[in-house]
PQR file of N, CA, C, O and H, with PARSE charges and radii, in Angstrom:
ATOM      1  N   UNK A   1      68.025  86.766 124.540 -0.4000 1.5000
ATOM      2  CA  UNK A   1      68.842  86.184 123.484 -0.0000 2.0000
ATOM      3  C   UNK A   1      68.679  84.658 123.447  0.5500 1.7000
ATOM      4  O   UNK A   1      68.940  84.033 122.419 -0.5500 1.4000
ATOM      5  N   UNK A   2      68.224  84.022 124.633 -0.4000 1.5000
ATOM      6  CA  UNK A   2      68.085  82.524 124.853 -0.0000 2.0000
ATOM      7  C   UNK A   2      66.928  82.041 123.558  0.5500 1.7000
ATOM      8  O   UNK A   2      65.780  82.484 123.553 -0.5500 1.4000
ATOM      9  H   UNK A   2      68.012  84.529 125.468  0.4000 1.0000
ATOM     10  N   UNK A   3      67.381  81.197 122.630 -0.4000 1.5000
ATOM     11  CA  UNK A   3      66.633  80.686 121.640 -0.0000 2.0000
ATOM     12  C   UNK A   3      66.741  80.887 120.381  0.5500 1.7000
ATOM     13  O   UNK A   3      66.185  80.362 119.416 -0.5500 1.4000
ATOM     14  H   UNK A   3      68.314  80.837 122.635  0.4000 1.0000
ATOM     15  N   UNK A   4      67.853  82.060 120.523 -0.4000 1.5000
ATOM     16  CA  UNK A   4      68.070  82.819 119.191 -0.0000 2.0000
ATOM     17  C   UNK A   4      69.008  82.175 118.065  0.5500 1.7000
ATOM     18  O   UNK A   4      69.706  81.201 118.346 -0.5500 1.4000
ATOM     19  H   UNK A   4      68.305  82.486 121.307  0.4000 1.0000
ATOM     20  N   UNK A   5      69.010  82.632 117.029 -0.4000 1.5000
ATOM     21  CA  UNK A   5      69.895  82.237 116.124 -0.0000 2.0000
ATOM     22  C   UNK A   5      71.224  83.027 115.730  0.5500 1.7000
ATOM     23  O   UNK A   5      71.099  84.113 115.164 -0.5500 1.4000
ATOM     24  H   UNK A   5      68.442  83.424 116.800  0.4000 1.0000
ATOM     25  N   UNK A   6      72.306  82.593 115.969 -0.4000 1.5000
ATOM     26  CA  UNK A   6      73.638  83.585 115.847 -0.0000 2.0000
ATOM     27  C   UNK A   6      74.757  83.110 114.878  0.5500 1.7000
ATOM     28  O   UNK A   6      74.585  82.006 114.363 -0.5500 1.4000
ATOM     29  H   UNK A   6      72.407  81.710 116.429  0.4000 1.0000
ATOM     30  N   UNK A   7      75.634  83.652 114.635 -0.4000 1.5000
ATOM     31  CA  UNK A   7      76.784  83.243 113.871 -0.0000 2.0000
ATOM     32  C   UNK A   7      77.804  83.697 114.168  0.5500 1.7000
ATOM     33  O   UNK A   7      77.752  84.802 114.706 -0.5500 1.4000
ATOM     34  H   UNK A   7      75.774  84.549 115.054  0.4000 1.0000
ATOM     35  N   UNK A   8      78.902  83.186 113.997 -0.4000 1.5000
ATOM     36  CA  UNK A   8      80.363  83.853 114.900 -0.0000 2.0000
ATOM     37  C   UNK A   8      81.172  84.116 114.209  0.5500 1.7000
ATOM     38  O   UNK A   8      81.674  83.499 113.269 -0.5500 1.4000
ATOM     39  H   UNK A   8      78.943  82.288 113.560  0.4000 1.0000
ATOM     40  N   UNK A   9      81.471  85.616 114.874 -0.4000 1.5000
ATOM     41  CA  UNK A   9      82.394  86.244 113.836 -0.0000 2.0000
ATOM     42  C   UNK A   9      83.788  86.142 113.968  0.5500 1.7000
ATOM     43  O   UNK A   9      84.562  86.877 113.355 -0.5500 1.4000
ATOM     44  H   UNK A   9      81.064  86.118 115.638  0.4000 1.0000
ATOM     45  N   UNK A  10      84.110  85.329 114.682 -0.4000 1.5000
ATOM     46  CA  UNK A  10      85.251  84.851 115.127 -0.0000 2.0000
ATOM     47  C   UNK A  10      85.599  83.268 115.091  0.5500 1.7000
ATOM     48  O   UNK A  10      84.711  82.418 115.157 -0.5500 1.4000
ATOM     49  H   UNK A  10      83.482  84.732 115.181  0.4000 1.0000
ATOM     50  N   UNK A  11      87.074  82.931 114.973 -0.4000 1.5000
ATOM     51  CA  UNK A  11      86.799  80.965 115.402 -0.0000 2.0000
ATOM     52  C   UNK A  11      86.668  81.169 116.997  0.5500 1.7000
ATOM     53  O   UNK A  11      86.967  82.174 117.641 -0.5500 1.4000
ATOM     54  H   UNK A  11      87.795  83.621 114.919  0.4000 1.0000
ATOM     55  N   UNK A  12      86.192  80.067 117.416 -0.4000 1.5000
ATOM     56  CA  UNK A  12      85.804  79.428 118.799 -0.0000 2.0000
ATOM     57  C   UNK A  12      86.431  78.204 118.846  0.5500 1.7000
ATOM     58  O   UNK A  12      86.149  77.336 118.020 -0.5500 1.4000
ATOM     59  H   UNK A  12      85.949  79.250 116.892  0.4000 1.0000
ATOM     60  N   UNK A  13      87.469  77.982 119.946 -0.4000 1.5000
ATOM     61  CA  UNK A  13      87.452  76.422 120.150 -0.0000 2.0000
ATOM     62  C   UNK A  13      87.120  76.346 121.346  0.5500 1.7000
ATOM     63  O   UNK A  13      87.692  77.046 122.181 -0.5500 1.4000
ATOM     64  H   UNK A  13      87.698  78.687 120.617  0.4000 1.0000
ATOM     65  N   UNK A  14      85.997  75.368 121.732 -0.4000 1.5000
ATOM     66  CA  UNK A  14      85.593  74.447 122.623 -0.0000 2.0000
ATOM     67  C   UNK A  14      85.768  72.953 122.348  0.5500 1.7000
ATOM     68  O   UNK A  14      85.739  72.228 121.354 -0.5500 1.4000
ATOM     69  H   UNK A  14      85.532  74.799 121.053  0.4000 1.0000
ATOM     70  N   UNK A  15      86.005  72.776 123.960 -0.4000 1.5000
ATOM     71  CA  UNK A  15      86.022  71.307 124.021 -0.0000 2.0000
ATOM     72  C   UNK A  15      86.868  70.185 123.075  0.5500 1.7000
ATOM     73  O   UNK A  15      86.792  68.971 122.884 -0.5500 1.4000
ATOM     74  H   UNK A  15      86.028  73.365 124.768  0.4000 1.0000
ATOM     75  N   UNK A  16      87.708  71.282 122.601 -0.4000 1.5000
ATOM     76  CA  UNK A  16      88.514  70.201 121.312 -0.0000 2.0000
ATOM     77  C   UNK A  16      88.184  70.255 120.084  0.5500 1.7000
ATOM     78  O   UNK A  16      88.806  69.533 119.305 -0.5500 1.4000
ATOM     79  H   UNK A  16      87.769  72.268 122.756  0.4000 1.0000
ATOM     80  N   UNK A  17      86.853  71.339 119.452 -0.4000 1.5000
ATOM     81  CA  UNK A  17      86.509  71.320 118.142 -0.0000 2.0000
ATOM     82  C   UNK A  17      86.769  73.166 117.773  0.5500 1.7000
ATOM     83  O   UNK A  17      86.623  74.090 118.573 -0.5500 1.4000
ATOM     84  H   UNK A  17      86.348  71.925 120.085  0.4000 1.0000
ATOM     85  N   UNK A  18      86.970  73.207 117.071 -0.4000 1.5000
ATOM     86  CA  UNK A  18      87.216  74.397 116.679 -0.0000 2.0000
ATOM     87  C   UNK A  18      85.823  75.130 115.608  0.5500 1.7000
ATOM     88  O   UNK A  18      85.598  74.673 114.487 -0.5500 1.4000
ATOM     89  H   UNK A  18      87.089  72.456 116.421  0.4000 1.0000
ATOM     90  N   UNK A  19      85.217  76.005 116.056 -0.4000 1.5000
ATOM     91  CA  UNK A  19      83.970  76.300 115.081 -0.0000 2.0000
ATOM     92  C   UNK A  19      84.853  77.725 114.546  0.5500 1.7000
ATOM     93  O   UNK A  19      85.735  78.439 115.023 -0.5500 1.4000
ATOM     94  H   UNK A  19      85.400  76.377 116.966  0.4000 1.0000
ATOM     95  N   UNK A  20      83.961  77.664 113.117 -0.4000 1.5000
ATOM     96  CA  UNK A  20      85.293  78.633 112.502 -0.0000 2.0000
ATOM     97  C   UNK A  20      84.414  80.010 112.225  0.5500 1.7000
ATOM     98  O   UNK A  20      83.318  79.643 111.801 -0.5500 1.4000
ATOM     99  H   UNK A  20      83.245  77.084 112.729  0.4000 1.0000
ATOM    100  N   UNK A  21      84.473  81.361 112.297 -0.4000 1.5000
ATOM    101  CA  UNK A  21      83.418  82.561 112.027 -0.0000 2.0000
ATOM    102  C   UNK A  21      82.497  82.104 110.779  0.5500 1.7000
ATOM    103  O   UNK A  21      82.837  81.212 110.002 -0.5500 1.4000
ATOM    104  H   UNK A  21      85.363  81.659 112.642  0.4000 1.0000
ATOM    105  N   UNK A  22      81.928  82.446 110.735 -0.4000 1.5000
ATOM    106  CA  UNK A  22      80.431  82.563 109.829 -0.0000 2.0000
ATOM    107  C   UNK A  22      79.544  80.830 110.032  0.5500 1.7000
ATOM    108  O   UNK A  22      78.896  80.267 109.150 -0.5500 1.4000
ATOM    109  H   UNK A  22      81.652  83.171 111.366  0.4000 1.0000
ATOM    110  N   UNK A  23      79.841  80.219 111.718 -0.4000 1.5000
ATOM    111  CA  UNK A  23      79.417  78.937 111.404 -0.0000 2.0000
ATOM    112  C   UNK A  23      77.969  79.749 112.393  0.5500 1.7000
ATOM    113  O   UNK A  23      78.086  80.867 112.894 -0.5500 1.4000
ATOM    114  H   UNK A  23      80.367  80.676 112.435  0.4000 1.0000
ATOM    115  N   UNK A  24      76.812  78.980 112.487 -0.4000 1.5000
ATOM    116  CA  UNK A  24      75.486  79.409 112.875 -0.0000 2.0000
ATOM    117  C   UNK A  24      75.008  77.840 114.401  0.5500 1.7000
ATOM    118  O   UNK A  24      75.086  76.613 114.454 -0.5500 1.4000
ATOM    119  H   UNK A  24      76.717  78.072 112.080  0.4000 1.0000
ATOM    120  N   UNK A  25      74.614  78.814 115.195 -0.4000 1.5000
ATOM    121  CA  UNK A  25      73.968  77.895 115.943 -0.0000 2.0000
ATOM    122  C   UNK A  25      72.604  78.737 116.883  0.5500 1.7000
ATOM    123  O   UNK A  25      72.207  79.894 116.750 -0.5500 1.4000
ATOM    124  H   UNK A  25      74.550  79.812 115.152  0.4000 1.0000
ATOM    125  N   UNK A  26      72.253  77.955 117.569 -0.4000 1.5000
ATOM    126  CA  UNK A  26      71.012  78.284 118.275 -0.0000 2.0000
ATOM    127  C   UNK A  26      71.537  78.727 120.089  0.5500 1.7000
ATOM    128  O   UNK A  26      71.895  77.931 120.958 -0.5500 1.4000
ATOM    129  H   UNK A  26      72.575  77.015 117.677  0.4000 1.0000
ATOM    130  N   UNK A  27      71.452  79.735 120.159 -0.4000 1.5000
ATOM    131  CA  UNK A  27      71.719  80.308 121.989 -0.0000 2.0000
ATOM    132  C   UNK A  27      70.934  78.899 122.756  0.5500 1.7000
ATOM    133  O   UNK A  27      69.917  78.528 122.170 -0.5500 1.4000
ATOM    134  H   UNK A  27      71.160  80.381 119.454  0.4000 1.0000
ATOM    135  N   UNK A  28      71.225  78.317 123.670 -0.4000 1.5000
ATOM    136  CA  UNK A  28      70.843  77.697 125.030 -0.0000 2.0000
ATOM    137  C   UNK A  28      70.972  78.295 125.887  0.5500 1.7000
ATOM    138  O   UNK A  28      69.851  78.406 126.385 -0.5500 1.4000
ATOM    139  H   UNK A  28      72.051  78.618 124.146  0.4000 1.0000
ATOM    140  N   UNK A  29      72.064  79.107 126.780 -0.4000 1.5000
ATOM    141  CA  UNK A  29      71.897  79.796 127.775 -0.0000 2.0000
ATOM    142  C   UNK A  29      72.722  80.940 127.773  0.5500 1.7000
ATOM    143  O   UNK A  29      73.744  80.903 127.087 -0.5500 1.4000
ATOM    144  H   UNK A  29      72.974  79.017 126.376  0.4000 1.0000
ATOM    145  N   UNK A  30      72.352  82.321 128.665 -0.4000 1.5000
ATOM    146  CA  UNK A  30      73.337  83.203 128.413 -0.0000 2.0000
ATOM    147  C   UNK A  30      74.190  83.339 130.270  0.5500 1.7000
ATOM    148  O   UNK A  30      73.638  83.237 131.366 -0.5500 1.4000
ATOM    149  H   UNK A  30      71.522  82.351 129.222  0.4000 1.0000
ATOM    150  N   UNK A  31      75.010  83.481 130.083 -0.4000 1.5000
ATOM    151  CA  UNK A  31      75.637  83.490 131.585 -0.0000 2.0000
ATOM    152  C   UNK A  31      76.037  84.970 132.132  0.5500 1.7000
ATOM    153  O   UNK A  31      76.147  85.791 131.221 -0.5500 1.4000
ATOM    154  H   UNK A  31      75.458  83.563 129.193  0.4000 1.0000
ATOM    155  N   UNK A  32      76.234  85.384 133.219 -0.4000 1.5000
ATOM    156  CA  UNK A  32      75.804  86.453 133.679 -0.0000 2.0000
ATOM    157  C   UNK A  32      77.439  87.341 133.059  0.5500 1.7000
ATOM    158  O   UNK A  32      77.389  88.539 132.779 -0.5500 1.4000
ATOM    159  H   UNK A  32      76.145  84.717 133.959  0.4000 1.0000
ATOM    160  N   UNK A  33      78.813  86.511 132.923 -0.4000 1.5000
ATOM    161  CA  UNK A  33      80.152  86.802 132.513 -0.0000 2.0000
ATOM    162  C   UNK A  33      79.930  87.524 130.714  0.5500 1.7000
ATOM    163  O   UNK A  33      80.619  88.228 129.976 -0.5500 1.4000
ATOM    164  H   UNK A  33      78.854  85.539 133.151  0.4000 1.0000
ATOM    165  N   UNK A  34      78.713  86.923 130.635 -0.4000 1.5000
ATOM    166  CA  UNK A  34      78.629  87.573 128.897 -0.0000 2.0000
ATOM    167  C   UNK A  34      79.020  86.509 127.774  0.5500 1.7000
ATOM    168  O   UNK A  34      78.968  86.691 126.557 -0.5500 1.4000
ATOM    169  H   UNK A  34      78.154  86.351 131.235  0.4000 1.0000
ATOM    170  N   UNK A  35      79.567  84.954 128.690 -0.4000 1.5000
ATOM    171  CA  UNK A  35      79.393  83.863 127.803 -0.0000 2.0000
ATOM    172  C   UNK A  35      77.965  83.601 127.095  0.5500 1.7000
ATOM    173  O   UNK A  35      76.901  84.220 127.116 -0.5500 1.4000
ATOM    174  H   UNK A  35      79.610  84.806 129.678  0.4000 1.0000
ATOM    175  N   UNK A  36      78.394  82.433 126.468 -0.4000 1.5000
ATOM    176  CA  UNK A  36      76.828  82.168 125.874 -0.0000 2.0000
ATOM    177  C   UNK A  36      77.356  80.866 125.708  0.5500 1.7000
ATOM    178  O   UNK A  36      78.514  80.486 125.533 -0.5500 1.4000
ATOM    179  H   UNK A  36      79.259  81.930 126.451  0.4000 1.0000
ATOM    180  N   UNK A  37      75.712  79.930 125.846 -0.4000 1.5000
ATOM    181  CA  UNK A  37      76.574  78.383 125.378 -0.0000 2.0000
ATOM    182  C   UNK A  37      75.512  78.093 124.225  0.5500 1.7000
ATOM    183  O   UNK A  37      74.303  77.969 124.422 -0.5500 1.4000
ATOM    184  H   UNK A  37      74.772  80.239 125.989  0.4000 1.0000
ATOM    185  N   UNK A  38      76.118  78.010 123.056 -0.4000 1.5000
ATOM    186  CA  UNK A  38      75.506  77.413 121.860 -0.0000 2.0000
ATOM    187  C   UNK A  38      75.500  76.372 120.928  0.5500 1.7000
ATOM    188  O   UNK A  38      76.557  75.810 120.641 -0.5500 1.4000
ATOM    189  H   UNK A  38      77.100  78.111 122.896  0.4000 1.0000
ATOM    190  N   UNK A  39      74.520  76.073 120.460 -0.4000 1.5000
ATOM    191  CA  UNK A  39      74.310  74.205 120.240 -0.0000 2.0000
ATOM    192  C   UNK A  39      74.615  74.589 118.703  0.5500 1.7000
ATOM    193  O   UNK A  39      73.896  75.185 117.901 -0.5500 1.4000
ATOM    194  H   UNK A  39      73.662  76.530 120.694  0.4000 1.0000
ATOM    195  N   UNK A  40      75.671  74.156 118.578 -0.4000 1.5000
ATOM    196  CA  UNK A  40      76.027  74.280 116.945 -0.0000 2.0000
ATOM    197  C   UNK A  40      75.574  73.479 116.007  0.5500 1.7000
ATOM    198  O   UNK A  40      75.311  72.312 116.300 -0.5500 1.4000
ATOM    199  H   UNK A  40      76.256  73.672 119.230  0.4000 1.0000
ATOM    200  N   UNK A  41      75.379  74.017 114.542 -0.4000 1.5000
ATOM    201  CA  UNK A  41      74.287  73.086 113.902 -0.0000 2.0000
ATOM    202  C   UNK A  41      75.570  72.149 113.391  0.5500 1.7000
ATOM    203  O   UNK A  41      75.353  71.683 112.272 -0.5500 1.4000
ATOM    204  H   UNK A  41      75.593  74.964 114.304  0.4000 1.0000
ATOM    205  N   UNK A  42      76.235  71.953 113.684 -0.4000 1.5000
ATOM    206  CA  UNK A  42      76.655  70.323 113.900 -0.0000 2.0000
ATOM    207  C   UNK A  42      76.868  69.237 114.975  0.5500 1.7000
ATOM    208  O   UNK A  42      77.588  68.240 114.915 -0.5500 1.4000
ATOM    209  H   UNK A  42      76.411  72.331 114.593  0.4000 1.0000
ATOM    210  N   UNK A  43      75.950  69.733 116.125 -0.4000 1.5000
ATOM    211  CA  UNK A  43      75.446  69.204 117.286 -0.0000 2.0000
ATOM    212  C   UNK A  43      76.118  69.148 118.358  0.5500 1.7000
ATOM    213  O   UNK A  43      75.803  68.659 119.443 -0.5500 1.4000
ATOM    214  H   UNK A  43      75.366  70.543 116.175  0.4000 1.0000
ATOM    215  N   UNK A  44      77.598  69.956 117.852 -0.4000 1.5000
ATOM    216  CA  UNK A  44      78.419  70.485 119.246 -0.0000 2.0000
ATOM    217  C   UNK A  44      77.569  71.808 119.912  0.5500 1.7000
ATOM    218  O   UNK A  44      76.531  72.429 119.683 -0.5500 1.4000
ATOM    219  H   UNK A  44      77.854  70.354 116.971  0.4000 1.0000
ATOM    220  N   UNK A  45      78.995  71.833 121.146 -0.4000 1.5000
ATOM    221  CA  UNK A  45      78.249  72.907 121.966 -0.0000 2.0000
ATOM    222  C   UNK A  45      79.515  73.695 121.922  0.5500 1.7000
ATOM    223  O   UNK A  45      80.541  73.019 122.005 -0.5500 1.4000
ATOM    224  H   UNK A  45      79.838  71.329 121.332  0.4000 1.0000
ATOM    225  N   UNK A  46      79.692  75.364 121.774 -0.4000 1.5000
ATOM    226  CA  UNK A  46      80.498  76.379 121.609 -0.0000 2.0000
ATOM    227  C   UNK A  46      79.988  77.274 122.736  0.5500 1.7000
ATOM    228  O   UNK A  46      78.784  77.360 122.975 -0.5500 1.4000
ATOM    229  H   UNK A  46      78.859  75.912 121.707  0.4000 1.0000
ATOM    230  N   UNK A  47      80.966  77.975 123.461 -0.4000 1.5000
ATOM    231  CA  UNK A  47      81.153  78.969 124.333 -0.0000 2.0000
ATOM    232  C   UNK A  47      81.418  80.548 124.051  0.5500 1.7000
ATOM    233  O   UNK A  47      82.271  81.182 124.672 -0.5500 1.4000
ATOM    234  H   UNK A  47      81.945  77.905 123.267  0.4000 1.0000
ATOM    235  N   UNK A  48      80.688  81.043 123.164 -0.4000 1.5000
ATOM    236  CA  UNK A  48      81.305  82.201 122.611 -0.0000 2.0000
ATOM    237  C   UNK A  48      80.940  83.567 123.429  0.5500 1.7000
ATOM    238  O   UNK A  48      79.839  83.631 123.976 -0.5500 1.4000
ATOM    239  H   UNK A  48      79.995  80.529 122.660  0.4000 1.0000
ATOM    240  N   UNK A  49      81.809  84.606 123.512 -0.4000 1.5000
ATOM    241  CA  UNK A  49      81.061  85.443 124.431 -0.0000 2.0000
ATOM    242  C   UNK A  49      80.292  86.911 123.467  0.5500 1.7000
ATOM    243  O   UNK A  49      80.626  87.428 122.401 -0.5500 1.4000
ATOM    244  H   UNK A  49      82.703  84.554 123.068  0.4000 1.0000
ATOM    245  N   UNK A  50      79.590  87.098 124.067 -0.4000 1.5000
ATOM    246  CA  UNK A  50      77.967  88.414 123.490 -0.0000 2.0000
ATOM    247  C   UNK A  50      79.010  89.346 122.013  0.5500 1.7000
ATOM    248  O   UNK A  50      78.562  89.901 121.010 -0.5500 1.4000
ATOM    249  H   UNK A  50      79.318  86.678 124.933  0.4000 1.0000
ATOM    250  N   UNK A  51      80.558  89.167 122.499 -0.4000 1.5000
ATOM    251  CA  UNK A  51      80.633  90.381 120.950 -0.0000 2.0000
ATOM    252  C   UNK A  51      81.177  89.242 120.269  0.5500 1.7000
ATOM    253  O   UNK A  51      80.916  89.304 119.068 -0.5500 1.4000
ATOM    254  H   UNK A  51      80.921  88.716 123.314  0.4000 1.0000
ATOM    255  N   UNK A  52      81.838  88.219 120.591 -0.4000 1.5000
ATOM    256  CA  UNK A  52      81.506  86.858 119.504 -0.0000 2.0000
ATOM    257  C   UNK A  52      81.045  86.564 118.249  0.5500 1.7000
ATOM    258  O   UNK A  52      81.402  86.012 117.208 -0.5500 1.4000
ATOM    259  H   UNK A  52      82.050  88.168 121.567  0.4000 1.0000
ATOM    260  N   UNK A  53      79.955  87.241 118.825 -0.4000 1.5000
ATOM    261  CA  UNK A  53      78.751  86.256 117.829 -0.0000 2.0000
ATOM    262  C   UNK A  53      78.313  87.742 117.221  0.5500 1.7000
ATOM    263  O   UNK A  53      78.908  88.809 117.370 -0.5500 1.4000
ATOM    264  H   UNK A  53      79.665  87.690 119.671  0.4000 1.0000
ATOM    265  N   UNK A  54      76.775  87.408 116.306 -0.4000 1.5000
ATOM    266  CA  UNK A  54      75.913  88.543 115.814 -0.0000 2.0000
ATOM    267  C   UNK A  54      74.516  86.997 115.679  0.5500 1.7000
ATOM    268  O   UNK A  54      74.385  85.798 115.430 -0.5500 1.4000
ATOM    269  H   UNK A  54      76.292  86.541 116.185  0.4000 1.0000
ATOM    270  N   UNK A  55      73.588  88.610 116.180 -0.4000 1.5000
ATOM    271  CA  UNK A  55      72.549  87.913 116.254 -0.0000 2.0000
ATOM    272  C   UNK A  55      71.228  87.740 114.684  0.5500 1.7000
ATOM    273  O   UNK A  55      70.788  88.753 114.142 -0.5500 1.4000
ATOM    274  H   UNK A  55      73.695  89.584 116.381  0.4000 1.0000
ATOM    275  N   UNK A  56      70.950  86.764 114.370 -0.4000 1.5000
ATOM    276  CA  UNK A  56      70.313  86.857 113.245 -0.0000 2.0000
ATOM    277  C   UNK A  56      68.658  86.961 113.381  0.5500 1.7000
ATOM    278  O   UNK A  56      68.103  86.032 113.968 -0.5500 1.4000
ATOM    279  H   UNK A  56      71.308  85.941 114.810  0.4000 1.0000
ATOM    280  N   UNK A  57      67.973  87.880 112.947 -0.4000 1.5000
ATOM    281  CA  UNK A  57      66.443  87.900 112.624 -0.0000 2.0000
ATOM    282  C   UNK A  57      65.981  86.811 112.013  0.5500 1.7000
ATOM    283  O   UNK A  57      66.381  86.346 110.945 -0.5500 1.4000
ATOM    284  H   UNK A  57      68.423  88.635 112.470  0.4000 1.0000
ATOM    285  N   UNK A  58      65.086  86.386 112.741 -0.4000 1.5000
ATOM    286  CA  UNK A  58      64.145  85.111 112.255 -0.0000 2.0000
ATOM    287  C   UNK A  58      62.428  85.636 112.333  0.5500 1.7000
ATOM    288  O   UNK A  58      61.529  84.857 112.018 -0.5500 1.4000
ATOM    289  H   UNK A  58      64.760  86.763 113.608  0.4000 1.0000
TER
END
């Protein structure tokens, strides 16, 4: 999943920003708990975990 492109079907708040469902970012790492840390295309980073998200075909 590392590299992939996803979107969240849920809000996420990390770190103080709140990303809201249908926002899209790119996987960086997946953690063994079923987190994921993703670089949001507004250059934050979100913590969402594997049923979170959905993964998009590129």
């Amino acid at each position: 999943m590392r590299g992939r492109r996803i979107t969240l079907t849920t809000d996420v708040e990390a770190l103080g920003t709140r990303h809201r469902a249908g926002d899209q970012g790119d996987v960086e790492e997946m953690h063994a708990d079923g987190h994921l840390t993703v670089r949001m295309d507004d250059g934050r980073r979100a913590f969402p975990t594997e049923d979170e998200v959905t993964t998009d075909q590129r």
